[in-house]
N, C-alpha and C positions, 0 to 999 in steps of 0.2 A: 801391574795394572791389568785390568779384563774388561773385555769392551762386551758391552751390551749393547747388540741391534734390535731394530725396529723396523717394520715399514716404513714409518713416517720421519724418523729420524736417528741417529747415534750420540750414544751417550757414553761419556768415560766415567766410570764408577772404579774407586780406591777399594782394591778386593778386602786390605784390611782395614775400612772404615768402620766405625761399630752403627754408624748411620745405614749402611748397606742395607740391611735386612728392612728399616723403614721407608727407606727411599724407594726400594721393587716395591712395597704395599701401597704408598702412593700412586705410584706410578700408574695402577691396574685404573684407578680412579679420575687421571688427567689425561689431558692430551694436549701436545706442544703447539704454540701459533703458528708453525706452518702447518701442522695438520690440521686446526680448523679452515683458514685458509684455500686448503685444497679440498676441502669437504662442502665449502661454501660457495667456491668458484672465485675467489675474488684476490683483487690484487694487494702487496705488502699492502700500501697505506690505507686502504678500506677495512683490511682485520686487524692492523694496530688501532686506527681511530675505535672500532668499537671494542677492544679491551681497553683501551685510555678512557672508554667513557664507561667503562665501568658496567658493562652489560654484563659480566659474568663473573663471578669469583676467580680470584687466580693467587698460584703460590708458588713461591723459589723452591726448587727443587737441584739440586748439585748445581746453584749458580743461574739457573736457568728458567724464566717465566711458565708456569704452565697454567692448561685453566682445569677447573674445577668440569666432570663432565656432567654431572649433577646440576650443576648451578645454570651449563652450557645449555641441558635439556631444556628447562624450566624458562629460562628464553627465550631456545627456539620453539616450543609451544604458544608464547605470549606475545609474539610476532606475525608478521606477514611481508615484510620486506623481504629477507633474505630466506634460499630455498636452496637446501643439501642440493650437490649435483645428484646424489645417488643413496637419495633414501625415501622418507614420508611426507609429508605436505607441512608446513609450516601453521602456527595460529594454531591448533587442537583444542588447547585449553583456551585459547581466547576464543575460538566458535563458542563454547561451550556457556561462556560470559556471557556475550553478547554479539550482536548481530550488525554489518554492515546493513546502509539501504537497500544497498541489493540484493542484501536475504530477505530483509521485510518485502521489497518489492516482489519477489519471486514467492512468498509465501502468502501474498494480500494479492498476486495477480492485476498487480495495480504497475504503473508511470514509476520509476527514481524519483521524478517530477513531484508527483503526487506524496510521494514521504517523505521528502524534506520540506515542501509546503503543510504536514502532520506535524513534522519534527517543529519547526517554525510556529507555526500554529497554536499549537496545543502544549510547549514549552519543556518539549520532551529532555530529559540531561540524557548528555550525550557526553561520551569520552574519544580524543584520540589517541592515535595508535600509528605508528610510523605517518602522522600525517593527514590518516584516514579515520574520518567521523563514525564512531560506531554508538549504539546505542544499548546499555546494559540489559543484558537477557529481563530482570526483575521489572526495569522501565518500562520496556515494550509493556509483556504481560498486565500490568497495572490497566496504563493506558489500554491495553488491547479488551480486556475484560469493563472499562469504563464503557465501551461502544460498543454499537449494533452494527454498524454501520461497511465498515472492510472484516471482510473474513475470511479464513483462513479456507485452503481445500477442503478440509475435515467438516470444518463447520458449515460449508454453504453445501455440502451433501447431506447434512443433518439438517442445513436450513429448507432444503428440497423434501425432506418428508414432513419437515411441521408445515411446509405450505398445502401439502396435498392433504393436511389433517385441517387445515383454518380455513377460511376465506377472508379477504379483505372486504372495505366497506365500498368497492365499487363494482366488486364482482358481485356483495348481495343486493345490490340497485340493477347488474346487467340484469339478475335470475330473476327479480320479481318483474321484472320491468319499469323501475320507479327510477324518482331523482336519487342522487347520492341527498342531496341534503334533507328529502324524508326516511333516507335509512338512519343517521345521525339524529335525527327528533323521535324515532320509536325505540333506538338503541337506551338515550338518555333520558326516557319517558320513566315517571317516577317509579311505575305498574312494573316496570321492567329495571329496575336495578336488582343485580344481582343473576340475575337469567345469562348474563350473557358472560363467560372463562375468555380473558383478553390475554395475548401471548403476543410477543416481540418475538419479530424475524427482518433481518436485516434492516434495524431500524425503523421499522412500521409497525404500528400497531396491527393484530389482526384477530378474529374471533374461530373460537375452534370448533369445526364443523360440527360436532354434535350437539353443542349447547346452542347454535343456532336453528337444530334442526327441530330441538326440542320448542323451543319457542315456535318456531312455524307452528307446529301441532296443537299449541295453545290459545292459537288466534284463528280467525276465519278472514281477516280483511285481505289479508296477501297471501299470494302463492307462489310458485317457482311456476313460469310458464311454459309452458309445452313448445314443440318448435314451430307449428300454425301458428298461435297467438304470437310467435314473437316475428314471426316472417311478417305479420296482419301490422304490427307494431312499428316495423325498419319501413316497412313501407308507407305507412301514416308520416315519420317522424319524417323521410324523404319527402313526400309531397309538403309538407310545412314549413321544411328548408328550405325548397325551392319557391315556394308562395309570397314567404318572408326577404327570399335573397333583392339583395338588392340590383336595380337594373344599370344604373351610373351613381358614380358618389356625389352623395350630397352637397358635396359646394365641388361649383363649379372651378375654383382657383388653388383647393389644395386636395390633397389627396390625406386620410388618415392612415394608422399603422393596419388599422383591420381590415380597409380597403383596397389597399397594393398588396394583403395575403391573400383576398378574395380575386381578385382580378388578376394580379400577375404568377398567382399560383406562389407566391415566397413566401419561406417561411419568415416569422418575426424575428426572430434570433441572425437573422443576414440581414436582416432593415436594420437594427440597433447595430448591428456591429459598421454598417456603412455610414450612420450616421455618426456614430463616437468616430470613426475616422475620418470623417467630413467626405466622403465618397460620394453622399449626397447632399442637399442640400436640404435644411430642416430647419423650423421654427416650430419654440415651443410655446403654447397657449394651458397656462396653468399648468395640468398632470399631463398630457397632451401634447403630442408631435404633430405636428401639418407639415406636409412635402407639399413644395411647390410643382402643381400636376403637368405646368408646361414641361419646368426643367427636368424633372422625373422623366417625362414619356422622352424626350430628348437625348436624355443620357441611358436609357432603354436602347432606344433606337440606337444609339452610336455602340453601346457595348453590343449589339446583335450582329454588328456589322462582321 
């Protein structure tokens, strides 16, 4: 008999077997259940159960179970549970796949929160994977390319020079000094179809600066106003505000949503969230909320306390 050692383990091989010479060529190819075992950190029954469940290829070798290390790689690639004490990172080829939320998150810069309410949403297939939800690399992309909306680092840098090439339609109502909704009636004015090159940037429409500049040149009613005319302008629309504001709310018994922003300085979005909580107390008349303005100032006054 001749004993063949191993680091990982010994094996008795019959010197005049005619298998011998097959069995070394195998060999260079497998490696025994305790050496994955000790490659994986883990205990007997943790690396029996996943050769019983048939995670890896494996073959008798002189009596003896071995796995396949081929089969072993291809696995541990296709994984993320289990991680060599002392090698590469697990998953490779499954990065490669597809993407945990927490790559989307980290590559949308956005909530987990926020993309599984996507995933939810928008009916994304998704696969698991030791347990964990992941989302096929071709899925994502699909959906990703369907929307303006979450973008990517690459793209919201690229999104930052087509903004400094466009403007939106309330930045050309600040520059003329007009309403947004006479920018909107001379954009859609019959005279002007086609004058204006329209580009999406994170979901908004917007017009690119040069075909809007061209248009300015071809009309005389508006212009981009200098910084006098618009100082002469903030200051008009101030005294207007103030002429208009109102001095007490109009009923003396409730209070409206516009008038506790006006007066208590809050914003609407903390009114509706007090009121779906019942935090406050509210009745609704038609489309219309009235706070009753005793109990409002009351519960005012006790939350200042």
């Amino acid at each position: 008999m001749m004993i063949k050692e191993r680091d990982e383990s010994i094996e008795f091989i019959n010197e005049e077997s005619p298998y011998k010479e097959k069995a070394v060529e195998v060999d260079r190819t497998t490696m025994s259940v305790p050496e994955m075992r000790r490659m994986l950190g883990l205990g007997k029954t943790d690396s029996y159960w996943l050769v019983h469940k048939n995670c890896f290829e494996t073959i008798l070798v002189a009596g003896k179970m071995r796995i396949k290390l081929d089969s072993f790689e291809k696995w541990y690639s296709m994984q993320i549970k289990y991680k060599k004490v002392d090698g590469p990172p697990p998953g490779e080829a499954l990065k490669q796949l597809s993407y945990s939320p927490r790559d989307i998150a980290q590559m949308l810069e956005v909530s987990e929160d926020i993309v599984y309410s996507i995933i939810k949403r928008d009916h994304l297939e998704t696969i698991k994977v030791d347990y964990w939800m992941r989302v096929p690399v071709d899925v994502f992309e699909r959906w990703y390319n369907s929307q303006t909306r979450y973008r990517t680092k690459e793209d919201r840098e690229r999104d930052a020079q087509l903004e400094q090439d466009t403007v939106s339609m309330p930045e050309i109502a600040w520059m003329l000094g007009i309403h947004r909704k006479d920018v909107y009636a001379f954009i859609n004015a019959k005279e002007n179809q086609g004058r204006f090159r329209f580009v999406m940037v994170a979901d908004r429409k917007r017009i690119t600066r040069d075909s809007f500049m061209r248009w300015l040149d071809t009309q005389d009613r508006y212009h981009i106003l200098t910084a006098a005319e618009r100082e002469k302008l903030e200051r008009e629309k101030a005294l207007e505000e103030a002429k208009n504001a109102p001095r007490e709310p109009k009923n003396p018994k409730f209070y409206t949503i516009e008038e506790i922003t006006y007066f208590f300085g809050i914003h609407r979005s903390s009114i509706y969230k007090w009121i779906k909580e019942g935090t406050i107390p509210a009745r609704k008349f038609g489309n219309s909320w009235r706070i009753p303005r005793e109990e409002f100032e009351d519960w005012m006054d006790f939350r200042s306390c």
